[in-house]
C-alpha positions as CSV (number, residue, x, y, z in Angstrom):
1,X,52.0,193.2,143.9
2,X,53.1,189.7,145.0
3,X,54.2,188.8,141.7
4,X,56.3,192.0,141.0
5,X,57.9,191.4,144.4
6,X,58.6,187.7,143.5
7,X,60.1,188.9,140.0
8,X,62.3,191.3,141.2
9,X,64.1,188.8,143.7
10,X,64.3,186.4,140.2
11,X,65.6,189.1,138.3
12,X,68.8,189.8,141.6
13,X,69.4,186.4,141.5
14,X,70.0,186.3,137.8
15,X,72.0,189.4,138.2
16,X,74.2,188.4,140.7
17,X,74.4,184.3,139.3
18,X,75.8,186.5,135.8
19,X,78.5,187.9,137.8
20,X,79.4,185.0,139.9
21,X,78.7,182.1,137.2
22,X,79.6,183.7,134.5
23,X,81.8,186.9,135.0
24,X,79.6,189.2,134.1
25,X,79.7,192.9,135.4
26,X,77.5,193.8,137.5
27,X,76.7,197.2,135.4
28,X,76.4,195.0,132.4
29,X,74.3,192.3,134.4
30,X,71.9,194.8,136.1
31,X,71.2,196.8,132.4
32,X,70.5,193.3,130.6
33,X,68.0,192.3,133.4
34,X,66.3,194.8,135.0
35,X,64.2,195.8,131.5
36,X,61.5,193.8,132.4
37,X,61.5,195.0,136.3
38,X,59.1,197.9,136.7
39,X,60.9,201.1,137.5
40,X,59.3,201.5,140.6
41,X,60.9,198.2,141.8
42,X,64.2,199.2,140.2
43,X,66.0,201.1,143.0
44,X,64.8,197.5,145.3
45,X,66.7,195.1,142.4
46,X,69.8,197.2,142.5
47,X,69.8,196.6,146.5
48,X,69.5,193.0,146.7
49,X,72.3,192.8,143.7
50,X,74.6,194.7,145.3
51,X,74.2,193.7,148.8
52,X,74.6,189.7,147.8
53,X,77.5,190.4,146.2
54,X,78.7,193.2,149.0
55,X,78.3,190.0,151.3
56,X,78.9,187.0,148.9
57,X,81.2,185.1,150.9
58,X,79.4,185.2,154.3
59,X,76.3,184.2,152.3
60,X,77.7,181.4,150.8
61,X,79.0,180.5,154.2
62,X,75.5,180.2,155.8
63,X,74.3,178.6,152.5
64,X,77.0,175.9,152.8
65,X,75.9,175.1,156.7
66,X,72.0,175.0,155.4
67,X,72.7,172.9,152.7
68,X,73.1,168.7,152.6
69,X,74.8,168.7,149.7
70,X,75.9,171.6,147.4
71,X,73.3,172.5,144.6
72,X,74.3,171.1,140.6
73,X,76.0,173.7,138.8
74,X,73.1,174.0,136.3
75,X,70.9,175.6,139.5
76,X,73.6,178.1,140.2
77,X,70.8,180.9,139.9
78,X,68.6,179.4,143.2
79,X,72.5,179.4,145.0
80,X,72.0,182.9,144.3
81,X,68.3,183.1,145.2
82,X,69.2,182.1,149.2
83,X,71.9,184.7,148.9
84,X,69.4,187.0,148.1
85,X,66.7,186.1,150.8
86,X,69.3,185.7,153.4
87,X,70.9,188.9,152.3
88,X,67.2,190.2,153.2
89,X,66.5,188.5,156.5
90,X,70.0,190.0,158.0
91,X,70.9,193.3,156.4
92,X,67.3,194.9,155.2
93,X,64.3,196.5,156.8
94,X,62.3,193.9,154.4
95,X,59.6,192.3,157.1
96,X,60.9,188.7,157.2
97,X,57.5,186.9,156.2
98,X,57.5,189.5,152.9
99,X,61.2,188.0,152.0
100,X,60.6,184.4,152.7
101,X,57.3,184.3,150.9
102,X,58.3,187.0,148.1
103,X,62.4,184.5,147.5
104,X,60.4,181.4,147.7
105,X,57.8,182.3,145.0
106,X,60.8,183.7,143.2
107,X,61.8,180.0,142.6
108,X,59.1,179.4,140.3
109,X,59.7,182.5,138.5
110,X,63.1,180.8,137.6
111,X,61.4,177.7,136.5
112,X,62.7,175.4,139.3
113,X,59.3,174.8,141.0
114,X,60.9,171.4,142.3
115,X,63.8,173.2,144.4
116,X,61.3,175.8,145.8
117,X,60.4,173.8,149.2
118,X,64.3,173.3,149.5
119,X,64.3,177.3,149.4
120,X,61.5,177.7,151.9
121,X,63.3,175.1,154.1
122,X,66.6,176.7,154.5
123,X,65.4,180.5,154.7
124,X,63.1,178.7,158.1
125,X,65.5,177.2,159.7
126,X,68.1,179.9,158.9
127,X,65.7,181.7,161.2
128,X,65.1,179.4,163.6
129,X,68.3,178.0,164.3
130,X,70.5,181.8,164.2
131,X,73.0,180.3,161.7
132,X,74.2,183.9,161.7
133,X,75.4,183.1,165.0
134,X,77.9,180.9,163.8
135,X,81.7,182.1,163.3
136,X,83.2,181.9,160.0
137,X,84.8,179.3,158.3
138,X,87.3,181.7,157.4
139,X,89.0,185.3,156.5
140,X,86.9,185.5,153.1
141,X,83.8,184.8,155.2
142,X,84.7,187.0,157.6
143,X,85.8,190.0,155.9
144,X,83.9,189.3,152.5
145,X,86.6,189.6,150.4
146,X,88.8,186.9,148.0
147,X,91.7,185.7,149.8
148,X,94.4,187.1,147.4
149,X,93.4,190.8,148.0
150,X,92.7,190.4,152.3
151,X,96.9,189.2,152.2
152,X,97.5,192.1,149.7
153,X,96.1,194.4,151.9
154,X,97.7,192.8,155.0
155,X,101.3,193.5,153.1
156,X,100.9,196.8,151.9
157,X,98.5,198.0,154.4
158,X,99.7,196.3,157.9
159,X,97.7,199.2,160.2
160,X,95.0,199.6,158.3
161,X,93.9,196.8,156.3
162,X,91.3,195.3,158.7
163,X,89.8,199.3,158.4
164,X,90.3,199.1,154.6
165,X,88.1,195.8,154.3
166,X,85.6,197.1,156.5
167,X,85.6,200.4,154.3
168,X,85.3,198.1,151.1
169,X,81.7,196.7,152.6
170,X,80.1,199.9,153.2
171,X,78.0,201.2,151.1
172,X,79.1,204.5,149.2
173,X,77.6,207.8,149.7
174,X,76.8,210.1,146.7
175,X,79.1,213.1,145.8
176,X,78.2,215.5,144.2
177,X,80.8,218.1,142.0
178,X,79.1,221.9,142.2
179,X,80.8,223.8,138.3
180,X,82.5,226.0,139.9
181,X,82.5,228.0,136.8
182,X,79.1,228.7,137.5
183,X,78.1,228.4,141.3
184,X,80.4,227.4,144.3
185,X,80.1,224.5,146.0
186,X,78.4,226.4,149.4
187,X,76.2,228.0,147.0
188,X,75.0,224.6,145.7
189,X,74.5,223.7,148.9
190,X,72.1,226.7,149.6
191,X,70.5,225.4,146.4
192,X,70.2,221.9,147.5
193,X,68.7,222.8,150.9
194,X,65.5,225.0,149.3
195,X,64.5,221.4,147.7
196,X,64.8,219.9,151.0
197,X,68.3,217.7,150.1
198,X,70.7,217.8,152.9
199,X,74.9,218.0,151.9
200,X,78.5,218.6,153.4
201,X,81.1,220.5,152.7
202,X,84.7,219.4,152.3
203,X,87.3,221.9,152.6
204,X,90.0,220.1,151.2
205,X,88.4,219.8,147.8
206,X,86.8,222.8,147.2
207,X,83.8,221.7,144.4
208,X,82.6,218.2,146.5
209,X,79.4,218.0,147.8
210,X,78.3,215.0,150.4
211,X,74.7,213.9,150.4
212,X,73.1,212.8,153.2
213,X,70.8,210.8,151.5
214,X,71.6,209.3,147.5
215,X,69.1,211.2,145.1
216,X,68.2,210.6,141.4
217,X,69.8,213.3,139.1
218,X,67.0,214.2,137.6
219,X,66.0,215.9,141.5
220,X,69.5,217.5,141.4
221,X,68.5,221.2,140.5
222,X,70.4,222.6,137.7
223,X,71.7,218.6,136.7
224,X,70.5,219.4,133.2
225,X,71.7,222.3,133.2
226,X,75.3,221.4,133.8
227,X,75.9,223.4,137.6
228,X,76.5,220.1,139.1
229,X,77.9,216.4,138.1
230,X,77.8,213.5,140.2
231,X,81.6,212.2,141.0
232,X,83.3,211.2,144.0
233,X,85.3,213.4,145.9
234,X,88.8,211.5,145.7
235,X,88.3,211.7,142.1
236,X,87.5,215.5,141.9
237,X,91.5,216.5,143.7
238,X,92.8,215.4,140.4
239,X,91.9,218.0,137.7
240,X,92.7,220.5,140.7
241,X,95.6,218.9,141.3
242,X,97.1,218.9,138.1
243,X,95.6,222.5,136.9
244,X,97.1,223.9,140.3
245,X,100.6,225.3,138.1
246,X,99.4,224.1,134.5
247,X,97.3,225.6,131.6
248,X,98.1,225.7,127.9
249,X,97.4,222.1,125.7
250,X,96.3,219.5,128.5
251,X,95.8,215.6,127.8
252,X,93.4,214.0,129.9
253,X,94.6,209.9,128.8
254,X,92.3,207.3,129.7
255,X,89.6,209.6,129.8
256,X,86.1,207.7,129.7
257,X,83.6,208.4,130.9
258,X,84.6,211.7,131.3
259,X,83.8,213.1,134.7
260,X,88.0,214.3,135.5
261,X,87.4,215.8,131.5
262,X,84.0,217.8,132.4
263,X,86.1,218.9,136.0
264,X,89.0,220.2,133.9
265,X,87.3,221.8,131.4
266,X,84.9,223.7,134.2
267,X,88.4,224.7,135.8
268,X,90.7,225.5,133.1
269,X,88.9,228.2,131.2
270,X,90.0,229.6,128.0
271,X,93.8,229.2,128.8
272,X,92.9,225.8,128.2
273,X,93.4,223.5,125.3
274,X,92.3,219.9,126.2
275,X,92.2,216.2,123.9
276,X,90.4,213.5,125.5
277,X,91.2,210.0,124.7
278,X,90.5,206.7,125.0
279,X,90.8,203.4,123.2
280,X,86.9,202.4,123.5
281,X,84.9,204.1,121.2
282,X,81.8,203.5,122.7
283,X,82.7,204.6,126.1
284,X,83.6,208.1,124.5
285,X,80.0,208.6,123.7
286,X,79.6,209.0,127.7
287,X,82.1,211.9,127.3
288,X,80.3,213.5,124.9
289,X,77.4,213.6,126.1
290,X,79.1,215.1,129.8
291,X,80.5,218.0,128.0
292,X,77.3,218.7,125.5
293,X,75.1,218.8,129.3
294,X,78.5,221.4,130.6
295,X,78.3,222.9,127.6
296,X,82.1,222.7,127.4
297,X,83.8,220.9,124.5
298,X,87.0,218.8,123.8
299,X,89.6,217.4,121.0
300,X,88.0,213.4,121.8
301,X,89.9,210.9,120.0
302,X,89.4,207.2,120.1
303,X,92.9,206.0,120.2
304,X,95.4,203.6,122.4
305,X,97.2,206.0,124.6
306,X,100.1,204.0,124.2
307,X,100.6,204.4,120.9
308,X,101.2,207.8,120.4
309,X,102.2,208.0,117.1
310,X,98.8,206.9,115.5
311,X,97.2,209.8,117.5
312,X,99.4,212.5,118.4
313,X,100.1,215.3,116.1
314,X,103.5,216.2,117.4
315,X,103.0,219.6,119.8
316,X,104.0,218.7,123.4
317,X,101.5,218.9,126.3
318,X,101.6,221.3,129.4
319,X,100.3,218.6,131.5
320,X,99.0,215.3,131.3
321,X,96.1,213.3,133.1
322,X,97.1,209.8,133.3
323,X,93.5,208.3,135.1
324,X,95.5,204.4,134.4
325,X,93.6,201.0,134.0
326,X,93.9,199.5,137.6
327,X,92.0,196.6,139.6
328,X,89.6,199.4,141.0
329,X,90.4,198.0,144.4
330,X,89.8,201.6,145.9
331,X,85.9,201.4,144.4
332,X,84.8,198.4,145.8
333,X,82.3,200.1,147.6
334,X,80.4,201.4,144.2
335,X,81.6,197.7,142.7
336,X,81.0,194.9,144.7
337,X,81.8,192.9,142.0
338,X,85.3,193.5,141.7
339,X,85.5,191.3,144.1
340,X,84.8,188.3,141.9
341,X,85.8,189.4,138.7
342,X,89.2,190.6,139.8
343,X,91.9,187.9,140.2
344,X,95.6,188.5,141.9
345,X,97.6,187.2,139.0
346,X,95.6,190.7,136.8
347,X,97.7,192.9,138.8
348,X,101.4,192.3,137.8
349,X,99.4,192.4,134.1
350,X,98.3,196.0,135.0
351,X,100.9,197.5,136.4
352,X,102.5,196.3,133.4
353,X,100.1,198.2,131.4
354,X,100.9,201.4,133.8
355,X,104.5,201.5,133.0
356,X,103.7,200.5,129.3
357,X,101.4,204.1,129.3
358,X,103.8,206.1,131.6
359,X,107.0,205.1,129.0
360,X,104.8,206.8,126.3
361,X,103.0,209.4,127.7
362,X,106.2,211.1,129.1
363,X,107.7,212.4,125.9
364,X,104.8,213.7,125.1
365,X,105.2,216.1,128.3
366,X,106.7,219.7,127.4
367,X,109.8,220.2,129.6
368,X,108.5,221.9,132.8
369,X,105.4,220.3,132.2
370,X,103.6,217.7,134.4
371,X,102.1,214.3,134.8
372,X,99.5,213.6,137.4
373,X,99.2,209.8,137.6
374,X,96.2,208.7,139.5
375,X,95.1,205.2,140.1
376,X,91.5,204.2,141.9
377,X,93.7,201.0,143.2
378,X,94.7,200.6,146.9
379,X,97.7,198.3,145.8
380,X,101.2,199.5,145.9
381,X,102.0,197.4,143.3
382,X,100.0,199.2,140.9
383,X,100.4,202.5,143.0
384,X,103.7,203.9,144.3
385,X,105.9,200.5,143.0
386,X,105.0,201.9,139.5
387,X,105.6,205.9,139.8
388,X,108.5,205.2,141.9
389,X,110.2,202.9,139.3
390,X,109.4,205.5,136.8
391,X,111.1,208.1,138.6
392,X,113.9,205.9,139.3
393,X,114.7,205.4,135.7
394,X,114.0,208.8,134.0
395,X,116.5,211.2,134.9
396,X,114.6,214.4,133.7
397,X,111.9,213.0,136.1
398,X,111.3,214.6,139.6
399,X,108.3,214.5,142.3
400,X,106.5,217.4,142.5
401,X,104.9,216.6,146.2
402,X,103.6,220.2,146.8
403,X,99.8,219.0,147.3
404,X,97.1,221.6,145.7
405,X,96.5,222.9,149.3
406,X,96.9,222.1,153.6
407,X,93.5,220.5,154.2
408,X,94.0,217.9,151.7
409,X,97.2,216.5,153.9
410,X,94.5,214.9,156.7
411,X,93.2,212.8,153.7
412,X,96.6,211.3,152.2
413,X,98.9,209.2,153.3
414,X,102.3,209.9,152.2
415,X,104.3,207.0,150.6
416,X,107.6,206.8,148.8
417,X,106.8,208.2,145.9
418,X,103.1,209.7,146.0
419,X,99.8,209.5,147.8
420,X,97.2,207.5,149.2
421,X,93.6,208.0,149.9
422,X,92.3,205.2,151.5
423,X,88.6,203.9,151.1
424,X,86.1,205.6,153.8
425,X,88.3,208.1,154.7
426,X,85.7,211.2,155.1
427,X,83.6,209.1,153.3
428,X,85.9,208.9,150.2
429,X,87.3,206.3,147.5
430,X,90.5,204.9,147.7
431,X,92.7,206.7,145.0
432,X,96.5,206.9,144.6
433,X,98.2,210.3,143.3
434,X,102.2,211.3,142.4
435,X,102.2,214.2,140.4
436,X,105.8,214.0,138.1
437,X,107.3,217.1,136.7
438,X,109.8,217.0,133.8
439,X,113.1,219.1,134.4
440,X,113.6,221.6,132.2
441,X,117.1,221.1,130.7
């Protein structure tokens, strides 16, 4: 049991040393690791990697003040290792002799046997001498985030960035998407109670279910079965959103993995005609496999959405699903990692790429049609800077800002062009909306 423990706390360490050392994702980092980590111990792994990086730069705070002299680059991993057993001495229900002993003996697992009393030394007097006390050296310390995106936040957000951070370091709940094709989402609920799993309701998007608790799918009833997916609830108002006044040939752009595809295709019915693309091929496989478990089905093509002539065979679309790459600054909560892997000089580059797919997507659009752009980014640069340019320049352009019903308003703010959900508001994701509608001529 010891030695499972000890493993697992190697095995966080070499997940969250691949993201910080090496730029790893932590997805991709946590699925070439945790193979040899029993599943049983699993659910454990994926705390500790999250929560080190959720708190990386407070960790490396305390590390630096219990540390002589920083460690050599080519121990990087046991830099990692303290942030893991500090990370479980201050924010876990891990009794603190199990994480001492368990991290320590974790150092020999990473075949630095030498640096393991250094280990035990500094998780000892970490507790004896309430470093945690101390303030922090800084913003990043203090708000665990980069530097860039704390002043980002300060500009675009100035009454609610401090909120926003503190959002950003929560951890996420699980929502749940009831098919309302198939079962509403208070039925669901009803359905969810007889197994002894609590949920919410939200009224202002009608198919989102809150968990109380986060449970495997496999203990979802019906999750086989396709009566319910799992997807956040900001992310569920788009397909609503853009079906409110549209049917007829729909293009969901951007579309892995799929969960706004499987939403509109549960919503749309047979007066629906929908492609899904994307330019990764392999990530389309995730699509497929959504709509096989609906039982729905889709045109799925693996194309640049910017390049509509390789792909598009000429009919215009009804309405258009533009989910755009962004810095996923709105779902740091589920991606502590973006964090580290996202620098300030990517977002000019994005929101680059945003126009780029806006400039191409919109002849595609039937006259009277519409164009929901959506963003998981809580940067106006990306966000209302790009729709509003857009709108600015295209003169059969307009705003349609008739939201898809009255509840929704307490979860948006309103900016100049579109709207924001921010992070943690009724327990949502940050996501940006402006729904454009070409003038008929």
């Amino acid at each position: 049991m010891a030695g499972t423990g000890a493993r697992t706390r190697a095995v966080a360490a070499e997940v969250v040393d691949a993201v910080v050392s090496k730029g790893q994702s932590l997805d991709a980092a946590i699925a070439a690791h945790e193979g040899g980590i029993p599943p049983k111990d699993r659910s454990l792994l994926r705390m500790l990697s999250y929560g080190a990086l959720r708190h990386h730069w407070q960790l490396n705070d305390w590390i630096d003040a219990l540390l002589s002299r920083p460690l050599r680059r080519r121990d990087s991993v046991i830099n990692a290792l303290l942030g893991v057993g500090l990370f479980q001495l201050t924010d876990t229900r891990i009794p603190d002799h199990a994480a001492v002993s368990q991290t320590v003996e974790a150092v020999r697992q990473l075949r630095r046997p030498k640096l393991a009393g250094l280990v035990n030394a500094c998780l000892r007097r970490f507790q004896r001498e309430a470093i945690s006390a101390r303030p922090p050296s800084g913003e990043e310390s203090a708000w665990n985030h980069p530097q860039w995106l704390v002043d980002a936040l300060k500009a675009d957000w100035p009454d609610d960035w401090e909120t926003v951070l503190a959002a950003n370091n929560e951890r996420a709940p699980m929502w749940l998407r009831a098919n309302s094709a198939r079962v509403s989402a208070a039925g669901f609920r009803e359905r969810l109670a007889q197994d002894g799993i609590e949920a919410g309701l939200l009224p202002a998007v009608p198919d989102a279910l809150r968990l109380a608790e986060p449970s495997l799918v496999e203990d979802l009833p019906g999750f086989a079965d396709g009566d319910v997916s799992v997807q956040d609830g900001a992310a569920q108002i788009a397909s609503r959103w853009l079906l409110n006044r549209t049917r007829g040939r729909v293009l969901d752009a951007c579309a892995a993995p799929g969960g706004k595809t499987g939403h509109l295709l549960e919503l749309g019915g047979d007066g629906m005609s929908l492609t899904a693309l994307d330019s990764d091929a392999v990530r389309l496989e995730s699509i497929r496999e959504n709509l096989a478990r609906l039982g729905r089905s889709a045109t799925i093509i693996a194309a640049d959405a910017s390049k509509p002539e390789e792909w598009w065979d000429g009919v215009p679309f009804d309405g258009i699903l533009l989910d755009a790459p962004c810095s996923a600054t709105g779902v740091i909560r589920r991606h502590p990692d973006i964090k580290l892997l996202r620098r300030g000089s990517d977002i000019a580059g994005l929101a680059e790429l945003q126009r780029a797919l806006l400039e191409a997507l919109w002849p595609l659009l039937a006259p009277g049609g519409r164009l929901l752009y959506a963003t998981c980014s809580t940067l106006a640069a990306e966000n209302d800077a790009v729709a509003g340019a857009f709108l600015g320049a295209h003169g059969d352009a307009v705003e349609d800002d008739v939201l898809p019903n009255n509840n929704i308003r307490d979860l948006m703010r309103r900016k100049a062009c579109g709207y924001q959900i921010l992070p943690g508001t009724a327990g949502l994701d940050g996501f940006y909306y402006a729904c454009l509608e070409r003038k008929v001529s």
